[in-house]
BALOBA-1460 file (C-alpha; in Angstrom, 3 decimals):
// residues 307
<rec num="1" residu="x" x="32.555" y="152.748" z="6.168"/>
<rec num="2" residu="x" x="30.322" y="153.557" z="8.916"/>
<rec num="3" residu="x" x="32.146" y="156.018" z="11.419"/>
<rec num="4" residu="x" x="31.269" y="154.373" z="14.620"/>
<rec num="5" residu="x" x="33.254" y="151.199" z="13.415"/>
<rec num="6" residu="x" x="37.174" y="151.351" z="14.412"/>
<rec num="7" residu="x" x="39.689" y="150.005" z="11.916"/>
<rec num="8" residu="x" x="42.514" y="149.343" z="13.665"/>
<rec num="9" residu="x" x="43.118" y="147.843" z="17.697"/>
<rec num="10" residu="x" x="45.967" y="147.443" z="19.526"/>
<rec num="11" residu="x" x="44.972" y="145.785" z="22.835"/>
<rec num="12" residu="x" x="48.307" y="145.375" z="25.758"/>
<rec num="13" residu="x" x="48.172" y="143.586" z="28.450"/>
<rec num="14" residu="x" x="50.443" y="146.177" z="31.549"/>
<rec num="15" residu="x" x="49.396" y="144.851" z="34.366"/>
<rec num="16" residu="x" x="48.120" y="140.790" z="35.184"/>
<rec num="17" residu="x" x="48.716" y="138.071" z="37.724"/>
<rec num="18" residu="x" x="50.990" y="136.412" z="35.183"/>
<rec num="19" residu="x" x="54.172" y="136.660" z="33.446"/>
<rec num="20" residu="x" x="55.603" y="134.268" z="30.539"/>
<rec num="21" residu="x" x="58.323" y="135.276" z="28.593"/>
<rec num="22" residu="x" x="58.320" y="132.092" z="26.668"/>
<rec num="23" residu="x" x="55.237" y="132.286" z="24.892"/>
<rec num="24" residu="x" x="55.710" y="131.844" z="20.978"/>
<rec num="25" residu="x" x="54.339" y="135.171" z="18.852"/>
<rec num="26" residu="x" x="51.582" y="134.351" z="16.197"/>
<rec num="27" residu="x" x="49.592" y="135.737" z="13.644"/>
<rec num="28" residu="x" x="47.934" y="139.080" z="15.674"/>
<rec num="29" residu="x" x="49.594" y="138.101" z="19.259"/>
<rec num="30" residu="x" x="52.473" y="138.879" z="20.235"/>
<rec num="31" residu="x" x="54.205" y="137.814" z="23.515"/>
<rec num="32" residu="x" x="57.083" y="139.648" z="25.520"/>
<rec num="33" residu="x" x="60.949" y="137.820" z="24.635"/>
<rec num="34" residu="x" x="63.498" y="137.235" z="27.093"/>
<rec num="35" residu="x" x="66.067" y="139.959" z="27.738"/>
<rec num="36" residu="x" x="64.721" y="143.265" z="28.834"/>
<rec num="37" residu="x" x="60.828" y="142.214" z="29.126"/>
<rec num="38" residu="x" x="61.860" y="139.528" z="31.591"/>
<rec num="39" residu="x" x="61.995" y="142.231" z="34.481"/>
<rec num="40" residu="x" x="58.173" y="142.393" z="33.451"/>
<rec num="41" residu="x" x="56.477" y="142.334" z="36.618"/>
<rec num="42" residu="x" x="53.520" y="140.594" z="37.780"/>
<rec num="43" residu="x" x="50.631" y="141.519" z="40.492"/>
<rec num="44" residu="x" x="47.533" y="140.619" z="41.536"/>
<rec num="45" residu="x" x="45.043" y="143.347" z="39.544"/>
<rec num="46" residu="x" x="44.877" y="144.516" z="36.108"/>
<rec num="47" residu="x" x="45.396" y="147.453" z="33.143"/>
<rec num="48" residu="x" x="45.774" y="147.270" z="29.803"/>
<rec num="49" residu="x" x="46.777" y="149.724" z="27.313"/>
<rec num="50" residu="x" x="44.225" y="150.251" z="24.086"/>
<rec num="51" residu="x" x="44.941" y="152.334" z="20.712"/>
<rec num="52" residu="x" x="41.864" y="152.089" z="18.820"/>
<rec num="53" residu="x" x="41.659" y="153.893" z="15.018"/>
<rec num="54" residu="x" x="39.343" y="155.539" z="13.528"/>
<rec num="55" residu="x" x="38.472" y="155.413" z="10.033"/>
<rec num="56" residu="x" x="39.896" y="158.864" z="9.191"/>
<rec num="57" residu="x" x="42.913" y="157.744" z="10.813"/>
<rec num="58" residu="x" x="42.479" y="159.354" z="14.482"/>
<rec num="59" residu="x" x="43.183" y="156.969" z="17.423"/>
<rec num="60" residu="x" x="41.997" y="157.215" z="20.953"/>
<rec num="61" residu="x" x="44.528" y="155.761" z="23.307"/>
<rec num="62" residu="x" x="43.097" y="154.206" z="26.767"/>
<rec num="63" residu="x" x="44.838" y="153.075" z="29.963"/>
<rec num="64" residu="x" x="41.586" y="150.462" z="31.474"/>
<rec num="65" residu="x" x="42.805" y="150.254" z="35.012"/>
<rec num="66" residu="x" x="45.542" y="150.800" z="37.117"/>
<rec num="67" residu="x" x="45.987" y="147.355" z="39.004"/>
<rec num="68" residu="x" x="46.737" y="147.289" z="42.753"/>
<rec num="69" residu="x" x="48.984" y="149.357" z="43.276"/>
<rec num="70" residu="x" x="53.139" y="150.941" z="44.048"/>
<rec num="71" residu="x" x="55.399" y="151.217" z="40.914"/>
<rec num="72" residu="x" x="54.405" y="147.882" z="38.983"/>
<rec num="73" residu="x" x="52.525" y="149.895" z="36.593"/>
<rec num="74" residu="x" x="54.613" y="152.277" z="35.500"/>
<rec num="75" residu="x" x="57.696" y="149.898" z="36.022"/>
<rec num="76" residu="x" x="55.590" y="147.713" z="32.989"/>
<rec num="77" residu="x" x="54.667" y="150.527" z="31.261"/>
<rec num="78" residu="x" x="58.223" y="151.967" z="30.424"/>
<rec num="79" residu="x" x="59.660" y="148.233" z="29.856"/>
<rec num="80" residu="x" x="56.854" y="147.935" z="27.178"/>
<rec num="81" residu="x" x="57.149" y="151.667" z="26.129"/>
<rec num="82" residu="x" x="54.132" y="152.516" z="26.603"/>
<rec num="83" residu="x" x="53.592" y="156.827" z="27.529"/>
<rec num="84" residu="x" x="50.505" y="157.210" z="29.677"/>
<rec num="85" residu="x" x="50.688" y="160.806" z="29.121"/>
<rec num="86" residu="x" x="49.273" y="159.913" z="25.689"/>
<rec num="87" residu="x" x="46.563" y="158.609" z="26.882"/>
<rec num="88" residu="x" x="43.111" y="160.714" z="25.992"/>
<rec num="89" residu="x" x="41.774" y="158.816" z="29.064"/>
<rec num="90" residu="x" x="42.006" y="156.741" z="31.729"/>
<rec num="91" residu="x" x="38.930" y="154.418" z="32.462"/>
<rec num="92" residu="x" x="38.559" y="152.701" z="35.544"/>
<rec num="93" residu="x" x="36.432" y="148.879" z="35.307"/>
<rec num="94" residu="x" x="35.440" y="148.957" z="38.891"/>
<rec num="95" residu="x" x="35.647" y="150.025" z="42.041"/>
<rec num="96" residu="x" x="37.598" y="147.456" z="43.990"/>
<rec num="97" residu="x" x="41.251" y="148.081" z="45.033"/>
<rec num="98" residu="x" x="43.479" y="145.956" z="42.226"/>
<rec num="99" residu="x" x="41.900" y="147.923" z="39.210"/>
<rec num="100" residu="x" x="41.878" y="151.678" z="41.044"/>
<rec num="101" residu="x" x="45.121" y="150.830" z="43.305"/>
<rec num="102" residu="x" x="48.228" y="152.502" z="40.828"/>
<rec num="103" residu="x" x="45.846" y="155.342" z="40.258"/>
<rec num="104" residu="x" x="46.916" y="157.642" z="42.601"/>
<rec num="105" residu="x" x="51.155" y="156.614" z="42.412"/>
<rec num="106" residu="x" x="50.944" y="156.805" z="38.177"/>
<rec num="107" residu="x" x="49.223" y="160.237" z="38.601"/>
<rec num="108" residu="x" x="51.770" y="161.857" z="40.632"/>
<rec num="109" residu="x" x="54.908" y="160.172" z="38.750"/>
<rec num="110" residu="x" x="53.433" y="160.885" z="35.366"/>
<rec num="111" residu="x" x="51.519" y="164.529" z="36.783"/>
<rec num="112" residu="x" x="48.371" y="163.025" z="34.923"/>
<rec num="113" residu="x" x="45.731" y="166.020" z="33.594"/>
<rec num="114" residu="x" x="43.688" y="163.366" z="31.877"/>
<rec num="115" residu="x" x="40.179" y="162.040" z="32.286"/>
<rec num="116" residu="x" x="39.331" y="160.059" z="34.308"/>
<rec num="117" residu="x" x="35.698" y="157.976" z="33.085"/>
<rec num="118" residu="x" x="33.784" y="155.500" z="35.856"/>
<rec num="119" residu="x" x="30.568" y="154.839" z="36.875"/>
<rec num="120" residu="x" x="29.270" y="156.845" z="39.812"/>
<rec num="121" residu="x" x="29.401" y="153.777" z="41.683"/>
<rec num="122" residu="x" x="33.052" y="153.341" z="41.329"/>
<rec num="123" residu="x" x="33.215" y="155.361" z="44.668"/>
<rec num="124" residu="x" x="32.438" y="154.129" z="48.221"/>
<rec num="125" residu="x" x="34.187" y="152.145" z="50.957"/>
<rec num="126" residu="x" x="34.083" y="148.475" z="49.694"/>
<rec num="127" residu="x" x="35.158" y="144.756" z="51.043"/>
<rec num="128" residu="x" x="35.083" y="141.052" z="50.325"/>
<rec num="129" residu="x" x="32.916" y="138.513" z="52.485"/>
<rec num="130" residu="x" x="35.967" y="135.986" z="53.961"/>
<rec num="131" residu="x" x="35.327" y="132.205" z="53.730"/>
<rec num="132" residu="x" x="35.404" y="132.680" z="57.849"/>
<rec num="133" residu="x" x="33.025" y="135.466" z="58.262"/>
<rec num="134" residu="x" x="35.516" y="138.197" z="58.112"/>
<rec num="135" residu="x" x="35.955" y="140.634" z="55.584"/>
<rec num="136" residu="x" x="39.369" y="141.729" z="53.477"/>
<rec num="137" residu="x" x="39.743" y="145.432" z="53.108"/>
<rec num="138" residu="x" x="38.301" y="147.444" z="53.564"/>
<rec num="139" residu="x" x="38.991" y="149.789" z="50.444"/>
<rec num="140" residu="x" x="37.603" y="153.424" z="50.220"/>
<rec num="141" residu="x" x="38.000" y="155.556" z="46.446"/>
<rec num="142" residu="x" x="36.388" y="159.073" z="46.605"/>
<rec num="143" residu="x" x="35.719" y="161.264" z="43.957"/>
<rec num="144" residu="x" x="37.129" y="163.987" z="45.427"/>
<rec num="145" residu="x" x="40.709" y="161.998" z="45.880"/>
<rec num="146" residu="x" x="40.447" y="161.368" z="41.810"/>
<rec num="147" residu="x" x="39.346" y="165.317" z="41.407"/>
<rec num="148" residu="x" x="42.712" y="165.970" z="43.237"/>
<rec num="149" residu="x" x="45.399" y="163.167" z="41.645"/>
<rec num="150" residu="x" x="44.306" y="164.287" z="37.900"/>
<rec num="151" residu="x" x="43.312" y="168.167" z="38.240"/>
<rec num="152" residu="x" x="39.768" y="167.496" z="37.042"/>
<rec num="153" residu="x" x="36.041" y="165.927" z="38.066"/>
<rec num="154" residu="x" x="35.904" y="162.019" z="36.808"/>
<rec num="155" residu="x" x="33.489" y="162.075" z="33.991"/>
<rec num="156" residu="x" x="30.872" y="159.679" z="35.460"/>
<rec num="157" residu="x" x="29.437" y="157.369" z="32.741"/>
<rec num="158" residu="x" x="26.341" y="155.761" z="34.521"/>
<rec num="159" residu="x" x="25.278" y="154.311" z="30.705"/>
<rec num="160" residu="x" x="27.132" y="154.037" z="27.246"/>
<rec num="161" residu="x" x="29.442" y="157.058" z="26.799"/>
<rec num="162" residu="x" x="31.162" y="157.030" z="23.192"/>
<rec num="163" residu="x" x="35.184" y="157.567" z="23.602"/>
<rec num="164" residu="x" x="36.003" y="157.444" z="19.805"/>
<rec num="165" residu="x" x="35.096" y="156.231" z="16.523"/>
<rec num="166" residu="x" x="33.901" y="152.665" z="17.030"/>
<rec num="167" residu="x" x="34.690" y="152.512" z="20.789"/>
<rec num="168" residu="x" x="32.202" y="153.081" z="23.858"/>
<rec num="169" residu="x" x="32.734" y="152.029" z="27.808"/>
<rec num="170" residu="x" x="29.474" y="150.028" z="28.655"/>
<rec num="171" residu="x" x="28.207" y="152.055" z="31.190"/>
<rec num="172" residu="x" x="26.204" y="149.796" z="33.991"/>
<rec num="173" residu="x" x="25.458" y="146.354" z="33.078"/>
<rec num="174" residu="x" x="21.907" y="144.872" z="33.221"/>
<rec num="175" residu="x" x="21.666" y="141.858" z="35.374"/>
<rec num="176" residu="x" x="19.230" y="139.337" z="33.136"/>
<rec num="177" residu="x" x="21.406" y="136.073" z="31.579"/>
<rec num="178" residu="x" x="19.981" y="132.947" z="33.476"/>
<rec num="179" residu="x" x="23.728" y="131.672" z="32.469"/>
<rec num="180" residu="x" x="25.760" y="134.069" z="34.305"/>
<rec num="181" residu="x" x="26.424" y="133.154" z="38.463"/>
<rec num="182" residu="x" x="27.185" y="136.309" z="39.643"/>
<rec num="183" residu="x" x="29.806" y="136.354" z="42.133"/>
<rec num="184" residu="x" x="28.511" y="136.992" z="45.820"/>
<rec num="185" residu="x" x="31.108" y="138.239" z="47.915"/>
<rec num="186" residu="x" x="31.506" y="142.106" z="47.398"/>
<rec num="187" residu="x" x="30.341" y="144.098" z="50.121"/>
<rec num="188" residu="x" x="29.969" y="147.924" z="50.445"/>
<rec num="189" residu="x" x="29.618" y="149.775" z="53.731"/>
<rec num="190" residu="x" x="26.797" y="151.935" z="53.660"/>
<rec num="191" residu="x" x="25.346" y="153.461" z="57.391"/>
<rec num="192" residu="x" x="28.058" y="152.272" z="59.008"/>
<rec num="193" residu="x" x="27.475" y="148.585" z="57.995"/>
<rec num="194" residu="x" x="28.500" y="145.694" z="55.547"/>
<rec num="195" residu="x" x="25.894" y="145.307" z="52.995"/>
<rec num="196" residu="x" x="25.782" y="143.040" z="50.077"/>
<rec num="197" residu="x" x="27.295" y="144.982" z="46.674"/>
<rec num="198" residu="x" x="25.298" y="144.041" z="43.711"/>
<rec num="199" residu="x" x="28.489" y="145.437" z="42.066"/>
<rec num="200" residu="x" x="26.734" y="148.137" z="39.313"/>
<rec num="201" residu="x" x="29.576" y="150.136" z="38.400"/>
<rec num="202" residu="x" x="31.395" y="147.024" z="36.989"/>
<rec num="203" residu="x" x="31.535" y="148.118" z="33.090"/>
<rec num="204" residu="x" x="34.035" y="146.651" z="29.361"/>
<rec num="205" residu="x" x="34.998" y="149.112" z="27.032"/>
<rec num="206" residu="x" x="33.342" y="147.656" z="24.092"/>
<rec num="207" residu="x" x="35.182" y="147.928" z="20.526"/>
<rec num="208" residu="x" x="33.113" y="147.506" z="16.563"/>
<rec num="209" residu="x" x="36.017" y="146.576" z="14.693"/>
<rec num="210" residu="x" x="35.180" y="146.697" z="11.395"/>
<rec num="211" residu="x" x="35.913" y="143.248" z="9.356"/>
<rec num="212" residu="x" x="36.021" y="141.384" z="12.588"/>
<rec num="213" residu="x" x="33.028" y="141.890" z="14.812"/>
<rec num="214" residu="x" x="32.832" y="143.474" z="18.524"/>
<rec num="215" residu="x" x="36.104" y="142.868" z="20.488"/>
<rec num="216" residu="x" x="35.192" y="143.685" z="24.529"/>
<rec num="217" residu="x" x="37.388" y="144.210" z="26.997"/>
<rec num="218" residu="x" x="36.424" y="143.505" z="30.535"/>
<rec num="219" residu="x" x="38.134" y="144.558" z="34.142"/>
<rec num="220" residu="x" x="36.490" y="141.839" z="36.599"/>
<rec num="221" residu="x" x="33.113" y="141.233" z="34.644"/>
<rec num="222" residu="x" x="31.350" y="141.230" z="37.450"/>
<rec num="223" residu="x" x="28.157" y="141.546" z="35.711"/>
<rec num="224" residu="x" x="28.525" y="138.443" z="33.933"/>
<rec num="225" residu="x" x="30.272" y="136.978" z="31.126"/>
<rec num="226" residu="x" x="26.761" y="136.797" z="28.997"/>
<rec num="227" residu="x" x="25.079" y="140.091" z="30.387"/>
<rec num="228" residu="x" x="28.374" y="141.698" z="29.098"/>
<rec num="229" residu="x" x="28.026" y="140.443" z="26.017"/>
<rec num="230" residu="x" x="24.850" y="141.600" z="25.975"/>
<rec num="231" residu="x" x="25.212" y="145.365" z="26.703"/>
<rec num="232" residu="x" x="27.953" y="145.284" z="23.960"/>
<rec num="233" residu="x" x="25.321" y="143.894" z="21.434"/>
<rec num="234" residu="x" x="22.932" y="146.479" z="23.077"/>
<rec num="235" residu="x" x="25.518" y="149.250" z="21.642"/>
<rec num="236" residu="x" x="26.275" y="147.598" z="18.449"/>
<rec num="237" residu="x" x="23.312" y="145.591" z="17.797"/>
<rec num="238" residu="x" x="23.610" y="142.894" z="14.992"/>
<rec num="239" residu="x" x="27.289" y="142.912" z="15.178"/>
<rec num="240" residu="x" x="28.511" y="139.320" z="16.117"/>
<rec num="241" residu="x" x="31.276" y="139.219" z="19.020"/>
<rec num="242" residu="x" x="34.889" y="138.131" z="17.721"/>
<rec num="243" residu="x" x="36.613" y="138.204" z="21.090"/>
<rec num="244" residu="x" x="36.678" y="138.967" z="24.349"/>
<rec num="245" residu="x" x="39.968" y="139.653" z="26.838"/>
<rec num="246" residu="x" x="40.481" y="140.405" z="30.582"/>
<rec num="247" residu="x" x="39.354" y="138.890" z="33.873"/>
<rec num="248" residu="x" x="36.185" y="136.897" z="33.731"/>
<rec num="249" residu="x" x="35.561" y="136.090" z="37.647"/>
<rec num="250" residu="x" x="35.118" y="132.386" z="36.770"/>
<rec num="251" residu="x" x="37.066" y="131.180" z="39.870"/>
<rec num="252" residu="x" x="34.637" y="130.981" z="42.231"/>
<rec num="253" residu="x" x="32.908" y="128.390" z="40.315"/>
<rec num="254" residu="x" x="32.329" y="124.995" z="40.863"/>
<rec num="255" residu="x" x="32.706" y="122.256" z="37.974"/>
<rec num="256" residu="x" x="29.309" y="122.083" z="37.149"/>
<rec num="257" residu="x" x="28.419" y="125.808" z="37.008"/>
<rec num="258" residu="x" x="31.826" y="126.665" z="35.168"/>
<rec num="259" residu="x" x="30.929" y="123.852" z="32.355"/>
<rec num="260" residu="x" x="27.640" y="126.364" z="31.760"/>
<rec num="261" residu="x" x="29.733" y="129.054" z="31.436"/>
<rec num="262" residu="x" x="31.934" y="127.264" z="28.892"/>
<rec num="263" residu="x" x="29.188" y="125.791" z="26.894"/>
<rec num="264" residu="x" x="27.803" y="129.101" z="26.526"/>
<rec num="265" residu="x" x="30.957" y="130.522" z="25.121"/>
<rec num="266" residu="x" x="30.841" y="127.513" z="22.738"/>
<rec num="267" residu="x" x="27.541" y="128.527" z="21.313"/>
<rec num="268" residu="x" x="28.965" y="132.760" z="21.069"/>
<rec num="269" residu="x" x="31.491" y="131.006" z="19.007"/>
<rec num="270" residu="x" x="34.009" y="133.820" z="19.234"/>
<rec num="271" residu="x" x="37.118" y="134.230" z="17.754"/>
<rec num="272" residu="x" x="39.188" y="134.622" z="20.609"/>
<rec num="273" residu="x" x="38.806" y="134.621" z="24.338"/>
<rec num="274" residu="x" x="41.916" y="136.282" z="26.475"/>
<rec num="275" residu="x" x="41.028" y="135.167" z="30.218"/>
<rec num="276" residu="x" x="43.116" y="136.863" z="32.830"/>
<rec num="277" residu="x" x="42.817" y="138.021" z="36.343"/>
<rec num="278" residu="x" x="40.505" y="136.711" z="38.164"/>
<rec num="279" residu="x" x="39.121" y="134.142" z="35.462"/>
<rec num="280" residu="x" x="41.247" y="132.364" z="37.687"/>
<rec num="281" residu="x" x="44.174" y="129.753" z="36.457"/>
<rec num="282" residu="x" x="42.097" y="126.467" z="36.640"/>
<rec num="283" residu="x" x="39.070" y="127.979" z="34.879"/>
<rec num="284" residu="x" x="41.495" y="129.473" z="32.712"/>
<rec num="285" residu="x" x="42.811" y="126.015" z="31.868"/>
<rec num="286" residu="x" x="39.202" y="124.089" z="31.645"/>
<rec num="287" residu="x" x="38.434" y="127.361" z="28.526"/>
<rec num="288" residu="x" x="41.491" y="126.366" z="26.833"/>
<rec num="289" residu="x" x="40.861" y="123.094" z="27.141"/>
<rec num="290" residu="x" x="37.373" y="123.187" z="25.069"/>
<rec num="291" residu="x" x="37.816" y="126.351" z="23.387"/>
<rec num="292" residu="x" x="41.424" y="125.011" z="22.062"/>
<rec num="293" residu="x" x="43.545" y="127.643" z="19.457"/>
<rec num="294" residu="x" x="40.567" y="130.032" z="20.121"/>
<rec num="295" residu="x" x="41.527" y="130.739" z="23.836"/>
<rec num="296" residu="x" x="45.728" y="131.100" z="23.421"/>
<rec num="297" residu="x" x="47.573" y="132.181" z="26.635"/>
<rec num="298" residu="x" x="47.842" y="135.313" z="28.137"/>
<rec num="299" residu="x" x="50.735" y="136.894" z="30.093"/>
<rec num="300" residu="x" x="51.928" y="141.149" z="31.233"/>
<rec num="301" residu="x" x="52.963" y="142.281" z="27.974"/>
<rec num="302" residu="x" x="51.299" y="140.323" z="25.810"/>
<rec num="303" residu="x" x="49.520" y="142.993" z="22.740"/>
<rec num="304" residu="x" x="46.885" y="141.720" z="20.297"/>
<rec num="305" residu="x" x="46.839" y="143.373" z="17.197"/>
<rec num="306" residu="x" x="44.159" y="143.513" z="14.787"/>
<rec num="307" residu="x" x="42.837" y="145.407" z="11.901"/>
């Protein structure tokens, strides 16, 4: 077996914008009970735990964001029993307050010493354009605050950075899918003023699971559902995609645009598609809709499992 295929993934959802504890579990997905997983709590952001084997039997464990912010994180992660001490590194999707936001609170509670891997564009005072001209925020992450919460300089992966056997973090995303409508209402300050953010640091952690095909595993996907795709395909090339989980920034869409996005999918023909976050609930509903058993629900503490 090649060695940059995985053989094994566990994929949990920690943090989301919602919980269900009345989900049914089947075949690889398996959904959080009643009793004590219903004092799960749900925010508005996102993290998700990964354990990814190798083929000698090593695993890489990954916390991918930290959601917004306070103890929801580690509240989850001890009701699911999940040790982020274990982690061999913490990856951060984006920039933007609801993936960085626990950071700094899980550090101190946990006294993290692990690495920390972003894009060098994670950092910077950011904001979103308001429907009324305003702007929400604003945000600011520095490096040197991340140097200080985890005892060591982020590693700062500006293209595809191998993190284990058959698992990379995409690095910065190439804008070029005439599918993809790229969301246009992140701003960065830079000179003192609000300019547009073309958003380059977003970046998936991107998965070769051996038997199945590429699973990838997005924060926001600001870059684009299809230019994601893409820059997985770009690591793995010839591998088909089998499925793809986390927030999708579909809900700024109108009908018509959306129904490209979902026709697209359609022709990908994954295996399964996980939207969460800010896919947003009624593009969430229109995939499950056309995409049927493919596209199941999602929920905090929900954990695919596939070998």
């Amino acid at each position: 077996m090649p060695a940059e295929q995985a053989v094994r993934l566990s994929f949990t959802v920690v943090v989301d914008n919602n919980v269900d504890v009345f989900l049914p579990s089947q075949g690889p997905l398996q959904y959080p009970q009643p009793g004590p997983k219903s004092m799960l709590l749900a925010a508005q952001g996102f993290s998700s735990w990964l354990e990814v084997e190798g083929p000698d039997g090593e695993t890489t464990r990954i916390l991918y964001d930290f959601g917004r912010g306070g103890a929801v994180l580690p509240h989850n992660l001890e009701l699911l029993g999940i040790d982020p001490t274990q982690a061999d590194y913490l990856v951060l999707s984006h920039g933007h307050i609801d993936h960085y936001g626990g950071l700094s609170y899980l550090a101190a509670k946990y006294n993290l010493r692990t690495p920390l891997v972003t894009h060098p564009r994670s950092f910077g005072e950011r904001g979103v354009r308001q429907a009324g001209g305003g702007v929400a925020g604003p945000w600011l992450l520095e490096q040197k605050e991340t140097t200080a919460w985890l005892g060591q300089a982020p590693i700062l992966a500006e293209g595809p950075t191998q993190l284990g056997p058959g698992l990379w973090v995409s690095g910065g995303i190439p804008r070029q899918s005439p599918r993809d409508v790229l969301w246009p209402g992140g701003l960065r300050r830079q000179n003192g003023e609000w300019q547009p953010d073309s958003l380059e640091d977003d970046q998936a952690l991107v998965i070769n699971l051996a038997g199945r095909g590429l699973v990838v595993v997005t924060g926001c996907c600001h870059a684009g559902v299809f230019n994601t795709i893409a820059a997985a395909r770009a690591i793995c090339p010839g591998v088909p995609l089998y499925a793809l989980a986390g927030g999708l920034h579909l809900n700024f869409l109108d009908a018509g645009q959306l129904e490209g996005i979902v026709a697209g999918l359609l022709e990908e023909n994954p295996g399964l598609v996980l939207p969460m976050h800010c896919t947003g609930a009624l593009a969430q509903q229109v995939l499950r809709n056309r995409l049927g058993a493919r596209c199941p629900f999602t929920t905090v503490g929900l954990t695919l499992a596939l070998d």
